[in-house]
C-alpha positions as CSV (number, residue, x, y, z in Angstrom):
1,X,142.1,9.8,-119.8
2,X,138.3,10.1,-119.5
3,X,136.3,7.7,-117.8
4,X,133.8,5.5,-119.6
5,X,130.3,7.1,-119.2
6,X,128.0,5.0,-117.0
7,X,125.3,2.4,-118.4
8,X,122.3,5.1,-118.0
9,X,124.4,7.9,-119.6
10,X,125.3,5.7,-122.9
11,X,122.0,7.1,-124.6
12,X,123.1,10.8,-123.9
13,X,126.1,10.7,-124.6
14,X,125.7,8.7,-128.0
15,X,122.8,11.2,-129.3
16,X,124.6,14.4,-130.4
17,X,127.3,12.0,-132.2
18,X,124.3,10.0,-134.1
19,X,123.1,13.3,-134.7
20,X,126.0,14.2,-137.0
21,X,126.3,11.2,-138.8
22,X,122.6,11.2,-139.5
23,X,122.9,14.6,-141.3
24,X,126.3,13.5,-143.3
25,X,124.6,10.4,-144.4
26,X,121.9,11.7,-145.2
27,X,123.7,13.2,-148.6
28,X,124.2,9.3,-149.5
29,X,120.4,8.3,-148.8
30,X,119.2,11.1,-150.9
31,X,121.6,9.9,-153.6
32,X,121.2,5.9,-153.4
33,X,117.9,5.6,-155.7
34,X,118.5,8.6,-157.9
35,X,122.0,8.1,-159.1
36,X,121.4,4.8,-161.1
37,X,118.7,6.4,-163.1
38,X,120.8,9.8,-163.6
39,X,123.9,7.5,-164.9
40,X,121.9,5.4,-166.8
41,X,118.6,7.1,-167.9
42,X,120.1,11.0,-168.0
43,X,123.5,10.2,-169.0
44,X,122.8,6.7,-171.6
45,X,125.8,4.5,-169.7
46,X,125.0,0.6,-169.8
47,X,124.4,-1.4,-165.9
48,X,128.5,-1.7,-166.1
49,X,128.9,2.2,-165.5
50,X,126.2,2.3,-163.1
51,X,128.0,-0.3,-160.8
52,X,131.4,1.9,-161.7
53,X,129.8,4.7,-160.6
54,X,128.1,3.1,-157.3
55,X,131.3,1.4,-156.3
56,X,134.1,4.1,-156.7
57,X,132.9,5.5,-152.9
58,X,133.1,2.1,-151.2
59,X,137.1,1.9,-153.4
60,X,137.6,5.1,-151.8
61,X,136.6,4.8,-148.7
62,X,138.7,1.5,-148.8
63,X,141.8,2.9,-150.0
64,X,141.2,6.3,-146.7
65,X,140.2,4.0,-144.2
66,X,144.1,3.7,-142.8
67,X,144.4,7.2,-142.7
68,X,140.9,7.7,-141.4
69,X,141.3,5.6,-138.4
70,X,145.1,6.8,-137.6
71,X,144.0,10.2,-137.8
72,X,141.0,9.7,-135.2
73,X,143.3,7.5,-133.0
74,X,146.1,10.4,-132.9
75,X,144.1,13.7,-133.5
76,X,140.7,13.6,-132.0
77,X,137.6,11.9,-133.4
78,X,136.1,15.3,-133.0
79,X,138.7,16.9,-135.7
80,X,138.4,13.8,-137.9
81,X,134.5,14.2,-137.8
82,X,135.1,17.8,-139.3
83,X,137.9,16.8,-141.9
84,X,134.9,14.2,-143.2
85,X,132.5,16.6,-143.4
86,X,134.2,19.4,-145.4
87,X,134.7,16.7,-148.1
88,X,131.5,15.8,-147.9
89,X,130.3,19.1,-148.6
90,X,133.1,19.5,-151.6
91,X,131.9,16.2,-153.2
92,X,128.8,18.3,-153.8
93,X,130.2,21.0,-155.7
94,X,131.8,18.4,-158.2
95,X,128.5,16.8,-158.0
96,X,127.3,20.2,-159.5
97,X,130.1,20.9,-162.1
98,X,129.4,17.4,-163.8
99,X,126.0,18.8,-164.7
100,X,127.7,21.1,-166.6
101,X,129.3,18.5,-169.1
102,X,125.9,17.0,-169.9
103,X,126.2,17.2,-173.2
104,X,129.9,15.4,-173.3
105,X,128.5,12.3,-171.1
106,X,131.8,10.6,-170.8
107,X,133.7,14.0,-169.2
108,X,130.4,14.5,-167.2
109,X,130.6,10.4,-165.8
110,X,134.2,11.1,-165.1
111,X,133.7,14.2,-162.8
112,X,130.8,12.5,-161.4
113,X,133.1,9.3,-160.1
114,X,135.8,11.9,-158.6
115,X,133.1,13.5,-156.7
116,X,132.3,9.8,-155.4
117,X,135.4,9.0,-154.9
118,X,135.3,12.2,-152.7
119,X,132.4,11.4,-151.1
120,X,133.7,8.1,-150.2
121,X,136.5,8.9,-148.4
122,X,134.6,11.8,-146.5
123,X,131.9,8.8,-145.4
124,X,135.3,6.6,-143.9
125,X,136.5,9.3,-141.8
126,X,132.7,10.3,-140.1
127,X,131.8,6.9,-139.3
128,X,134.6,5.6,-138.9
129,X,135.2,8.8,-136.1
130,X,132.2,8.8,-134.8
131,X,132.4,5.0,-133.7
132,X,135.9,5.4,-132.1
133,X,134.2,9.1,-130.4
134,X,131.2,6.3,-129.2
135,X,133.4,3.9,-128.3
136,X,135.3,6.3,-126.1
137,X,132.3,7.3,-123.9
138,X,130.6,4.2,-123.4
139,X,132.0,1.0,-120.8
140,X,134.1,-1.7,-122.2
141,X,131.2,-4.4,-122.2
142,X,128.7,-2.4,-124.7
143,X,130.8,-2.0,-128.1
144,X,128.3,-4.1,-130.3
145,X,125.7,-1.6,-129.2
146,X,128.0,1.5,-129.9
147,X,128.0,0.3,-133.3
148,X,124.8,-0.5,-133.8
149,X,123.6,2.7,-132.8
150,X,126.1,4.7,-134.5
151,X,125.3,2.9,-137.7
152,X,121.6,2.7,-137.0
153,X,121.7,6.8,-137.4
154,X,123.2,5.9,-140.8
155,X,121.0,3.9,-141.7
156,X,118.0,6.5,-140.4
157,X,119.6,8.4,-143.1
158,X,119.4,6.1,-145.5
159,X,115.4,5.4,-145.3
160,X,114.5,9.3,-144.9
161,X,117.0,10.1,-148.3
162,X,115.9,7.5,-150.5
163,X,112.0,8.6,-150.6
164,X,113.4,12.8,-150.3
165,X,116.0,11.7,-153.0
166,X,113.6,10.1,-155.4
167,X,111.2,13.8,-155.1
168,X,113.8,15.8,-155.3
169,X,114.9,14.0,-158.6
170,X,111.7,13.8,-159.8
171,X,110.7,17.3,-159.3
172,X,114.3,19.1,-159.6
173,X,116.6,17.0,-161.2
174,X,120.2,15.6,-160.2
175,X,120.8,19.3,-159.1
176,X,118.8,19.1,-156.3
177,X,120.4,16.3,-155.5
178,X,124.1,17.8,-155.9
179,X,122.7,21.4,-153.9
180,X,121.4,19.1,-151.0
181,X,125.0,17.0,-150.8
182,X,127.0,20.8,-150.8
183,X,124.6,22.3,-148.5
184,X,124.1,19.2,-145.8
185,X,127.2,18.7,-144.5
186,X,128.2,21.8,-143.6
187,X,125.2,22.1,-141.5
188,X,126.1,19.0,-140.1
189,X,129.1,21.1,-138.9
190,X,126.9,22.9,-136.5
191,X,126.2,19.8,-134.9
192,X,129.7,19.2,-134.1
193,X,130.8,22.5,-133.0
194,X,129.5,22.3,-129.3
195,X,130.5,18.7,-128.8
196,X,133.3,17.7,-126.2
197,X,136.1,16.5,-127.7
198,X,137.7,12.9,-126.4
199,X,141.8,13.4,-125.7
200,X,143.3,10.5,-127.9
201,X,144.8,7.6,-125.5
202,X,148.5,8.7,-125.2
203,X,150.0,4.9,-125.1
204,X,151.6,2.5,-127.8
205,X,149.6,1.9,-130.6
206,X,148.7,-1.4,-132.9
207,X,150.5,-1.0,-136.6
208,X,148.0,-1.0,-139.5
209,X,149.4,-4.3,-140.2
210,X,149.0,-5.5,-137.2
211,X,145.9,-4.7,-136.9
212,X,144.6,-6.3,-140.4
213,X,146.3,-8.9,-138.7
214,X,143.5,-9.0,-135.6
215,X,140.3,-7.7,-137.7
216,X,140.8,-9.9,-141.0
217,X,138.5,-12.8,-140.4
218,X,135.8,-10.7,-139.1
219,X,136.4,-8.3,-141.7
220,X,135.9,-10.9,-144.3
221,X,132.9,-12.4,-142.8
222,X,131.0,-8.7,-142.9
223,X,132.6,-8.0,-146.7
224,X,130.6,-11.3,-147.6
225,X,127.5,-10.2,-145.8
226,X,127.9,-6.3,-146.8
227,X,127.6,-7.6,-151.0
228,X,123.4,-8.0,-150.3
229,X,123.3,-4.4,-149.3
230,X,125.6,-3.5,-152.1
231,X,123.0,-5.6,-154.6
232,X,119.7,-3.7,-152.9
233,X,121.4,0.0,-153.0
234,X,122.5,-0.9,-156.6
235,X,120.1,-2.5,-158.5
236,X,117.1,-2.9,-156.7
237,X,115.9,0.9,-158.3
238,X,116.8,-0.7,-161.8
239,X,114.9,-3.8,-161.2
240,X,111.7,-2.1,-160.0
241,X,112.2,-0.1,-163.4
242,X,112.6,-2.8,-165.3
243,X,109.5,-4.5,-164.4
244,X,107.3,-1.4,-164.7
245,X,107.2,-1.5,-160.7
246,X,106.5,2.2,-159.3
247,X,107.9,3.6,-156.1
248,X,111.1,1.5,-156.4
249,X,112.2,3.8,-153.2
250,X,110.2,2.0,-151.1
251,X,113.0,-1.0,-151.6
252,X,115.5,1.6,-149.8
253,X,112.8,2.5,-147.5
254,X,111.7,-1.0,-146.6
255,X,115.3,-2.0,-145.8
256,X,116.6,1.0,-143.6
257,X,113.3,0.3,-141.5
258,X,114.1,-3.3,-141.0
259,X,117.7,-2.5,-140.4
260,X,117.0,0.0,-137.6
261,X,114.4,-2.1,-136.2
262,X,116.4,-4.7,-135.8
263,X,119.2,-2.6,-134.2
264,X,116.5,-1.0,-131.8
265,X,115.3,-3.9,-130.0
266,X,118.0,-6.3,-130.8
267,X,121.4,-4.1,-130.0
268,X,122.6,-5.6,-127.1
269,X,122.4,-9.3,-128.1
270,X,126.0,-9.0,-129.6
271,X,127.5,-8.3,-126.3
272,X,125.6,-10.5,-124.5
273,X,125.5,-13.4,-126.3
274,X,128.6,-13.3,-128.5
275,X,128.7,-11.7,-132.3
276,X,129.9,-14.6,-134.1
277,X,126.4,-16.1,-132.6
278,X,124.3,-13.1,-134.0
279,X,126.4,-13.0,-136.9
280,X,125.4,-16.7,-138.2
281,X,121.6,-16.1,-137.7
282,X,121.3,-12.9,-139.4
283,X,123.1,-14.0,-142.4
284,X,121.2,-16.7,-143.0
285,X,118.4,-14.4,-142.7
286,X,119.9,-11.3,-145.1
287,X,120.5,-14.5,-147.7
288,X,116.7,-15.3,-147.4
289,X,115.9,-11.7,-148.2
290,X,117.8,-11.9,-151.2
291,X,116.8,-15.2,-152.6
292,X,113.0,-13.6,-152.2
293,X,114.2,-10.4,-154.7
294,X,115.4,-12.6,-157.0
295,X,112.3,-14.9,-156.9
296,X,109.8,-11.1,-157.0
297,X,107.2,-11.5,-159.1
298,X,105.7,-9.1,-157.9
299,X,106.6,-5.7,-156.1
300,X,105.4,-6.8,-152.6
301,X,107.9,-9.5,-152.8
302,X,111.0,-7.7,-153.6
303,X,110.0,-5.1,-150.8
304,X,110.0,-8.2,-148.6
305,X,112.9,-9.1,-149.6
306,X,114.8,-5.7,-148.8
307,X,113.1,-6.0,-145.5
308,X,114.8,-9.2,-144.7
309,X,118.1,-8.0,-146.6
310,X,118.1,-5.0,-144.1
311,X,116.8,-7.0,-140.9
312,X,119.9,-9.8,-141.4
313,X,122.2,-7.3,-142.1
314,X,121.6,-5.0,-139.5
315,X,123.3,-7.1,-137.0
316,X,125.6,-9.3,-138.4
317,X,128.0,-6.0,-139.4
318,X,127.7,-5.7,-135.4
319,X,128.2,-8.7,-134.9
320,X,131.3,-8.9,-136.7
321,X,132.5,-5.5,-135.6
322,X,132.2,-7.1,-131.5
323,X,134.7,-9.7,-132.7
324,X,136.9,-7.4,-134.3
325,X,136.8,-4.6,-131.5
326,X,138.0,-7.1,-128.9
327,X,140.6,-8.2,-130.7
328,X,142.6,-4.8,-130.3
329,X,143.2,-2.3,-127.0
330,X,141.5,0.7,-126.8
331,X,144.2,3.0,-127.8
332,X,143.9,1.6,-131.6
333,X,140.2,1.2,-131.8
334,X,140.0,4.2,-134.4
335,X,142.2,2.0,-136.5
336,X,140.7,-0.8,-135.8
337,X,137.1,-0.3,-137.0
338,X,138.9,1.8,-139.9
339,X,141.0,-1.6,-141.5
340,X,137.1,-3.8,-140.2
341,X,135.2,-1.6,-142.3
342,X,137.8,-1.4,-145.0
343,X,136.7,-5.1,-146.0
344,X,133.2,-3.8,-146.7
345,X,134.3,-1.0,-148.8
346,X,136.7,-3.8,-150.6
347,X,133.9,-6.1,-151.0
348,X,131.6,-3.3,-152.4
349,X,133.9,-1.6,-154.5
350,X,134.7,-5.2,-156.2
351,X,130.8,-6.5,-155.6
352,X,129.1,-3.5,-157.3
353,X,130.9,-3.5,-160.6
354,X,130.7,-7.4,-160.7
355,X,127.1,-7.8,-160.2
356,X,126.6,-4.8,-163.1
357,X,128.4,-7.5,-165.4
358,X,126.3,-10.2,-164.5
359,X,123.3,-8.0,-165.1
360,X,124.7,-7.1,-168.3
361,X,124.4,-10.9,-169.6
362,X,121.9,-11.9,-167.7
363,X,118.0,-10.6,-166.2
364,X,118.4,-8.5,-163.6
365,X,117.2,-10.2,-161.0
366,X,120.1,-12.8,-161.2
367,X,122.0,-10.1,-159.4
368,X,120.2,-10.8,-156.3
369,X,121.1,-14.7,-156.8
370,X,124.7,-14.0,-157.1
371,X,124.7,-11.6,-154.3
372,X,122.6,-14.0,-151.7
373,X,124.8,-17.1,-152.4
374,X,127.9,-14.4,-151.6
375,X,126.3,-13.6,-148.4
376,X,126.0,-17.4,-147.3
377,X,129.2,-17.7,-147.4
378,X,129.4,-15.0,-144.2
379,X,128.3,-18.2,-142.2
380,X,131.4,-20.3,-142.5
381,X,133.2,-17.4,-141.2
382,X,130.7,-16.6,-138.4
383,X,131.3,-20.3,-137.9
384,X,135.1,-20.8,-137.5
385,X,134.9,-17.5,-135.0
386,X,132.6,-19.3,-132.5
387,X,135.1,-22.1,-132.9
388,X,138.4,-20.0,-132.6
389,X,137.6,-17.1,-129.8
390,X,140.3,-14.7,-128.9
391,X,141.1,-12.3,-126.8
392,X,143.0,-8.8,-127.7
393,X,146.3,-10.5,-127.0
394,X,145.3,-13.5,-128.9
395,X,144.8,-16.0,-126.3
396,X,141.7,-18.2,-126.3
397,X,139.0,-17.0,-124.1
């Protein structure tokens, strides 16, 4: 089995991996504010559709996230990294064939959803890899800033897509849009060609049920927190719309800054300090940033608002992911950080769709009401952790 890389190497070692996920996620961010408006503006479906449409991923990567992780744990992260990005790349081409059913909107919707339900399930086994490959090279005591990282990449994704996403759409159309999901990808596959692969650990493993078992009160408290994210990548394009506020990218923008920030100079605290700890601060913070969107009278607010959204949220799904990682051995982490993050996608795939009803029947920026008093409720959770500590045979520590 291959030793943990040493503290200085960590960096090194984690670059070419954040690398790849970078370019896969990158496809999302350019998606993110564009696809509202295409569903809604180019194709005439109501706020119900859009948060169909924007919520099918996260069900998908939900329902892959077993197989994800148990294919990382027993194949390779490396081969799991590739599987991910070949679907990626496919969820482009469908991307491209619903633009040929413009003129039948519902067939056109309905290819559109499969390709994000492709997409979703392609995004559950890359990050979900890539954190098990990080995990892998890096020293037992520096998980929380594995994930960070890793996600922070993701998230550096996010912030350079949105603004590219919203030119492209503006200048091109949703087909430059579907080209750059196709074509991304498989460059990303470049990337991961030259990388050393990490030999799966060869000993008995956690079940899946087991390990729901270990992650699910973590899990919760980030599916809780994750459902202010979900409101911002959502809705936050429709509500700049629907105030006559240009630029509404910037709200991406402003939040994947925060976020990687946050993760930049504030990493390490997780391990250091404990992640229920970190947890309970930033989500009192992420709930602030909502309550200011939903308060926005004016643009500078809601971008304020994203900023804090991002910032909180940035390290309490750390946070929680610490708690959750130690709860397991190392031989099942794939699967572990698979069934953690499966209670984000649950929370957005259920989250999305709910908060488009309650703008149906209410102003928009209720949404971010709804979504902020979700997000408190990550604090009772982050609560009963510090209260209950385990270790990964379930002893107090």
């Amino acid at each position: 089995m291959q030793e943990p890389a040493a503290a200085p190497r960590i960096a090194a070692s984690l670059l070419p991996i954040m690398g790849v996920v970078f370019v896969a996620f990158l496809v999302i961010g350019l998606a993110m504010p564009v696809l509202p408006l295409h569903v809604h503006d180019g194709l005439g479906f109501g706020t119900f559709v859009v948060g169909l449409v924007a919520g099918s991923q996260f069900a998908a990567s939900l329902i892959s996230r077993p197989w994800a992780g148990h294919y990382s744990d027993r194949r390779g992260a490396k081969r799991a990294v590739v599987v991910g990005l070949l679907a990626a790349a496919a969820s482009g081409v469908l991307y491209l064939v619903s633009l040929g059913f413009s003129d039948a909107p519902l067939k056109s919707v309905a290819i559109l959803l499969l390709g994000r339900a492709l997409l979703g399930a392609a995004e559950s086994f890359i990050i979900t890899a890539a954190v098990s490959w990080g995990l892998a090279l890096a020293d037992a005591g520096s998980a929380g800033k594995v994930i960070a990282w890793v996600g922070s990449a993701m998230f550096a994704a996010f912030a350079i897509g949105a603004p590219a996403g919203s030119a492209l759409y503006a200048a091109y159309g949703f087909a430059a849009i579907a080209g750059a999901t196709a074509a991304a990808p498989l460059l990303a596959l470049l990337l991961v060609a030259p990388l050393p692969a990490v030999a799966p650990v060869q000993h008995a493993r956690f079940s899946f049920a087991e390990v729901i078992g270990a992650v699910w009160v973590p899990g919760l408290g980030s599916a809780l927190a994750s459902v202010g994210f979900g409101a911002v990548t959502t809705f936050v394009a429709l509500l700049f719309a629907s105030r006559g506020w240009s630029n509404g990218w910037l709200a991406y923008t402003a939040y994947a800054v925060a976020f990687i920030l946050a993760r930049m100079f504030f990493s390490h605290v997780a391990d250091a300090i404990g992640g229920a700890k970190v947890a309970l601060v930033c989500v009192a913070i992420e709930a602030a940033g909502q309550a200011l969107i939903w308060l926005a009278v004016r643009p500078e607010m809601a971008l304020a608002g994203a900023a804090l959204t991002g910032f909180g949220f940035s390290l309490v799904y750390p946070g929680f992911g610490v708690e959750a990682v130690r709860r397991v051995p190392a031989q099942s982490r794939g699967l572990a950080m698979g069934a953690y993050t499966a209670f984000l996608d649950l929370a957005q795939g259920l989250a999305s769709p709910a908060l488009g009803l309650i703008a149906t029947g209410a102003r928009l920026n209720v949404v971010f009401l709804a979504s902020g008093a979700t997000v408190l409720c990550a604090a009772l959770v982050a609560s009963w952790l510090m209260t209950h500590p385990t270790t990964v045979d379930g002893c107090p520590q």
